[in-house]
ROSE-4610 file (N, C-alpha, C; in Angstrom, 1 decimal, always signed):
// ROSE-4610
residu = [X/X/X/X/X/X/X/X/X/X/X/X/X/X/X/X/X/X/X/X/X/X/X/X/X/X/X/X/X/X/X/X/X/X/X/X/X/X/X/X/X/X/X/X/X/X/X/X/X/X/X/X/X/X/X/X/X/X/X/X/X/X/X/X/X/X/X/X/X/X/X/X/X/X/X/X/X/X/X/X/X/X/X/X/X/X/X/X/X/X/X/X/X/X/X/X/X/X/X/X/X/X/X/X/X/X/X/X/X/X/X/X/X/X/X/X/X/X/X/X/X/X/X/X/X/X/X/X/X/X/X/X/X/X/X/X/X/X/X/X/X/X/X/X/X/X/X/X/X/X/X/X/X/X/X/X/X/X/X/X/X/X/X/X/X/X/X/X/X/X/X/X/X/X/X/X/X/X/X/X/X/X/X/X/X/X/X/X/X/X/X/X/X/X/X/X/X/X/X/X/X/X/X/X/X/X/X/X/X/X/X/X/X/X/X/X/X/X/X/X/X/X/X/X/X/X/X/X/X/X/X/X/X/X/X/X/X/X/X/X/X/X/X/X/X/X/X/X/X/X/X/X/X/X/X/X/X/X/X/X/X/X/X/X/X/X/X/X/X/X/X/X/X/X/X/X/X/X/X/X/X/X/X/X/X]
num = [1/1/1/2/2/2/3/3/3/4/4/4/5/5/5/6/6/6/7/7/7/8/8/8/9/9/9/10/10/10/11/11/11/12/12/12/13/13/13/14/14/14/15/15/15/16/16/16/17/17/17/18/18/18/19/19/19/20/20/20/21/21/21/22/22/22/23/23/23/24/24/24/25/25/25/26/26/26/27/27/27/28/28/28/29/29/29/30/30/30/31/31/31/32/32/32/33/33/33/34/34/34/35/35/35/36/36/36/37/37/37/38/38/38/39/39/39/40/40/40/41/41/41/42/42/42/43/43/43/44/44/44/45/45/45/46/46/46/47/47/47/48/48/48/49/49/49/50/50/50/51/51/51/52/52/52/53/53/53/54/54/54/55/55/55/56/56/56/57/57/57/58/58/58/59/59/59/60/60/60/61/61/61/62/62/62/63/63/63/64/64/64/65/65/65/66/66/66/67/67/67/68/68/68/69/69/69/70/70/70/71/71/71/72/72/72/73/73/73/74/74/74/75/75/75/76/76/76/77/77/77/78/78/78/79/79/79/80/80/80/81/81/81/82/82/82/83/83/83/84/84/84/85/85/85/86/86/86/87/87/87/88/88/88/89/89/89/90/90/90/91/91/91/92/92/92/93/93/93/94/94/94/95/95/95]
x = [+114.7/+114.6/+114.5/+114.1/+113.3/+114.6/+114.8/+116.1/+115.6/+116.5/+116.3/+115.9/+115.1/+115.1/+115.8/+115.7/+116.6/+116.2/+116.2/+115.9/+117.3/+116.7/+118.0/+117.3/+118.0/+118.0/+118.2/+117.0/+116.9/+117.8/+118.9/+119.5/+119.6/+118.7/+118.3/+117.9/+118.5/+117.9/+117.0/+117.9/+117.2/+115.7/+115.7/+113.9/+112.9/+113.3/+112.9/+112.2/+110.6/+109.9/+110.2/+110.2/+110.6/+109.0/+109.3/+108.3/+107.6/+106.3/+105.7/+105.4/+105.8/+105.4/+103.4/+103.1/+101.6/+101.4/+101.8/+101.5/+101.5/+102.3/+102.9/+101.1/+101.3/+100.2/+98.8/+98.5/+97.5/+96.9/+98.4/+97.9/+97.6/+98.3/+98.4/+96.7/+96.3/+94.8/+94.1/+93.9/+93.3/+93.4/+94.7/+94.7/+93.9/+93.8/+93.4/+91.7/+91.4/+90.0/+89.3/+90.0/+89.4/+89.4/+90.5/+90.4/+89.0/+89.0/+88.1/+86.5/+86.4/+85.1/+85.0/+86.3/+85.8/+85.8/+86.1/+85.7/+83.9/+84.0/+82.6/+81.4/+82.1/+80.9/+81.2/+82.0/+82.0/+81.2/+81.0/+80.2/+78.6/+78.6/+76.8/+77.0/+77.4/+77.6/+76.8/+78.0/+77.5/+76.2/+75.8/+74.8/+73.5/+73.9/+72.6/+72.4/+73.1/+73.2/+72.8/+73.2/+72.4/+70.8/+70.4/+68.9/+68.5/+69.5/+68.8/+68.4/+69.7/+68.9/+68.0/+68.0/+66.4/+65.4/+65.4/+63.9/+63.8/+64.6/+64.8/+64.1/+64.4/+63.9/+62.8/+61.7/+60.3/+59.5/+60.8/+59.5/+59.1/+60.2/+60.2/+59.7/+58.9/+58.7/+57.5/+56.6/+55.2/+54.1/+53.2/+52.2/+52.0/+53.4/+53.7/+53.5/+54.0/+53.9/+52.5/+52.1/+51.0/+51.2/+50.5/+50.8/+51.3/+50.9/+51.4/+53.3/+53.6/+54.7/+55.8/+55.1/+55.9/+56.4/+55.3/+55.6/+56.6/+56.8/+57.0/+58.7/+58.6/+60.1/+60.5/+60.1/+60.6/+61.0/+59.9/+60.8/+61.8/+62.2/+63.2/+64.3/+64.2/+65.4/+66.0/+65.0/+65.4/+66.0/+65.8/+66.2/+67.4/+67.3/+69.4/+70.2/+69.3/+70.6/+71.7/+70.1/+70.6/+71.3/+70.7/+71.7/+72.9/+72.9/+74.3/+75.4/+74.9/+75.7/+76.1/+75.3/+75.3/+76.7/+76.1/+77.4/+78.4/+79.0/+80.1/+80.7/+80.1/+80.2/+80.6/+80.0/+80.5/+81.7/+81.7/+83.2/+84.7/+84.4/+85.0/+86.3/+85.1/+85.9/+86.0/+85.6/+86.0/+86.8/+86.8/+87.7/+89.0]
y = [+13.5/+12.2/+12.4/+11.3/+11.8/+11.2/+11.7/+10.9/+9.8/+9.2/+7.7/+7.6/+6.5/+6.5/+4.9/+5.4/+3.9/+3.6/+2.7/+2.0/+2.9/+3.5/+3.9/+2.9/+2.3/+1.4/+2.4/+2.2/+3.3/+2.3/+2.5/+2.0/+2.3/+3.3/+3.7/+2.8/+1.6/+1.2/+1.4/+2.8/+3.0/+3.2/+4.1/+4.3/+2.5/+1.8/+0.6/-0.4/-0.2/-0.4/-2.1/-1.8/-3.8/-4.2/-5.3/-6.3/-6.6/-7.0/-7.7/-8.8/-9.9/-11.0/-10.9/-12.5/-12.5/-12.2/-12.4/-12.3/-11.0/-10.1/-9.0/-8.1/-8.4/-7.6/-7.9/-9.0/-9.4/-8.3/-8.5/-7.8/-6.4/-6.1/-4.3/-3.8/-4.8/-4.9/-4.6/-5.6/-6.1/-4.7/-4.2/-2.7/-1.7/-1.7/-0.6/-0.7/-2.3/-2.2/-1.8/-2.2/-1.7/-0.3/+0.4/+2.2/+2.5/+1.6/+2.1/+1.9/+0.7/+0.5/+1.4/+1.8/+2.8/+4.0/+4.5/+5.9/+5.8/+5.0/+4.3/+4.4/+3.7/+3.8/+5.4/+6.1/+7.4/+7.7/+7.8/+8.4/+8.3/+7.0/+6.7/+7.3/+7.3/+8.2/+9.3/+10.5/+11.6/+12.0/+10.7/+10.9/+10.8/+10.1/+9.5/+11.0/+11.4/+12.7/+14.2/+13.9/+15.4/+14.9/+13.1/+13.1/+13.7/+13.0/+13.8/+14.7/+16.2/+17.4/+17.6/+17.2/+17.9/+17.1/+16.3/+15.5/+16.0/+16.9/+17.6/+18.9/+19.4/+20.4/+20.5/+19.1/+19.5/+18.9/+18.3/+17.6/+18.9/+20.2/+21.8/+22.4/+21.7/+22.9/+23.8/+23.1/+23.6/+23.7/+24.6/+23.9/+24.1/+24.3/+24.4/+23.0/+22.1/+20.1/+19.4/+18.5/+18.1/+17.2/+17.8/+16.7/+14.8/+14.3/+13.5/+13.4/+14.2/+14.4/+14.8/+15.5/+16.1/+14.9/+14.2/+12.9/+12.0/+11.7/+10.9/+11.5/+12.5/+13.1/+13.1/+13.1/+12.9/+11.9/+11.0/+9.6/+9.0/+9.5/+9.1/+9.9/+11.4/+11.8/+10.9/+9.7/+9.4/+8.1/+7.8/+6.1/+6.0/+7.5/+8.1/+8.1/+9.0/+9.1/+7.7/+6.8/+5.2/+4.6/+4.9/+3.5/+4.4/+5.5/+6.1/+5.9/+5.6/+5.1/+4.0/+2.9/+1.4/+1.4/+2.1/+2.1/+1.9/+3.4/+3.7/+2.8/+2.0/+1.2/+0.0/-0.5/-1.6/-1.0/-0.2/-0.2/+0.3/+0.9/+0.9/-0.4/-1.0/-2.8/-3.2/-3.2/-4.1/-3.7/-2.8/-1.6/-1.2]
z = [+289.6/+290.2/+291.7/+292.6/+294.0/+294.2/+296.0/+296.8/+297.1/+297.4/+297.7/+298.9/+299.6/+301.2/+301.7/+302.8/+303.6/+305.3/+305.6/+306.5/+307.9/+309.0/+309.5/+311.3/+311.6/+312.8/+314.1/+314.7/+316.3/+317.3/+317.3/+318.3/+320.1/+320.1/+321.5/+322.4/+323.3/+323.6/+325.2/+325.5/+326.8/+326.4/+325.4/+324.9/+324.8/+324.9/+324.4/+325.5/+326.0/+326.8/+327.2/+328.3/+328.9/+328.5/+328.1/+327.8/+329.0/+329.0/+330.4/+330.4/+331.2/+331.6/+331.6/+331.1/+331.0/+332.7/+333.9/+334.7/+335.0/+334.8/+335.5/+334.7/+333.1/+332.6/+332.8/+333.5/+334.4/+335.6/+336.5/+337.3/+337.2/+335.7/+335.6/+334.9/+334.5/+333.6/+335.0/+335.8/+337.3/+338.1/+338.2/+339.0/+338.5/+337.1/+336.1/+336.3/+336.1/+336.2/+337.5/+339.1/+340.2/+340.1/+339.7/+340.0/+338.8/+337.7/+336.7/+337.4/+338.1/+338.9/+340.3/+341.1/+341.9/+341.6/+340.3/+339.6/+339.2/+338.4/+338.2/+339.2/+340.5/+342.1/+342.1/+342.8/+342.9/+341.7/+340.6/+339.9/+339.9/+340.2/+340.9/+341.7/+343.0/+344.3/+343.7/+343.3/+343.0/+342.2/+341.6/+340.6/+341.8/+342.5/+343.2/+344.7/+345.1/+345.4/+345.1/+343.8/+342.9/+342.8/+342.6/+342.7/+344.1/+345.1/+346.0/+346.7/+345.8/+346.1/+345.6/+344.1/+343.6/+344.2/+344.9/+345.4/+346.6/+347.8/+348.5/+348.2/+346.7/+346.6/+346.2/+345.4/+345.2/+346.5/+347.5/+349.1/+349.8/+349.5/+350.2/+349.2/+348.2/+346.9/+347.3/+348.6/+348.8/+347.1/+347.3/+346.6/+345.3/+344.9/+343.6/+342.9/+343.8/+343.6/+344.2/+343.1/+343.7/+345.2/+346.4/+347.4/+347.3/+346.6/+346.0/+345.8/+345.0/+344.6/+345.2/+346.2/+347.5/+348.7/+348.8/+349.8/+349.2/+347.7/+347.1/+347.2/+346.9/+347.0/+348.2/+349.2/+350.4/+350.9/+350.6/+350.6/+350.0/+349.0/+348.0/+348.4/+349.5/+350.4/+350.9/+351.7/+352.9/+352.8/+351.6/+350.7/+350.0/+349.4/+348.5/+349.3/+350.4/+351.4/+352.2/+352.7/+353.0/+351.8/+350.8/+349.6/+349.7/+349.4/+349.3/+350.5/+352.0/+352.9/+352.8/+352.6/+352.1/+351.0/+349.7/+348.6/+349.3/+349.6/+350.4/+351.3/+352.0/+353.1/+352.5/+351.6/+350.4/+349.8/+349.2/+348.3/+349.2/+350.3/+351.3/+351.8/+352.1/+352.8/+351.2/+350.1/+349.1/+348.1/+347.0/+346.4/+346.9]
């Protein structure tokens, strides 16, 4: 025959998480999502940065790249670099 089981009651109540007011968990959502969106911008950041060394590196690639391609990357140094200050500049004052 199997042992019996039974219900045994966790009386611990220090272990026992305080409840949150709708407000309180409002604002804890609200915190959570800004750090989530300036992880997020930092992550464009960086993304938009690594474009711009490799477009750095086919504007210096010489004539391995069709002249074309070379200018085209150059310009797109000089455009990453500006949105990337702009970003920063924005999430700075707002974030």
């Amino acid at each position: 025959m199997s042992p019996s089981l039974s219900v045994v009651a966790d009386n611990d109540l220090k272990s026992t998480p305080k409840t949150q007011t709708v407000a309180e968990r409002v604002r804890s959502l609200q915190s959570e999502a800004k750090q989530l969106a300036k992880d997020h911008v930092r992550s464009l950041s960086a993304q938009m940065l690594a474009v711009e060394q490799m477009a750095a590196e086919i504007a210096e690639g010489g004539e391995a790249y069709p002249p074309g391609v070379r200018e085209l990357a150059s310009r797109l140094v000089e455009d990453i670099e500006a949105r990337v200050q702009t970003l920063e500049a924005i999430v700075s004052r707002t974030l």
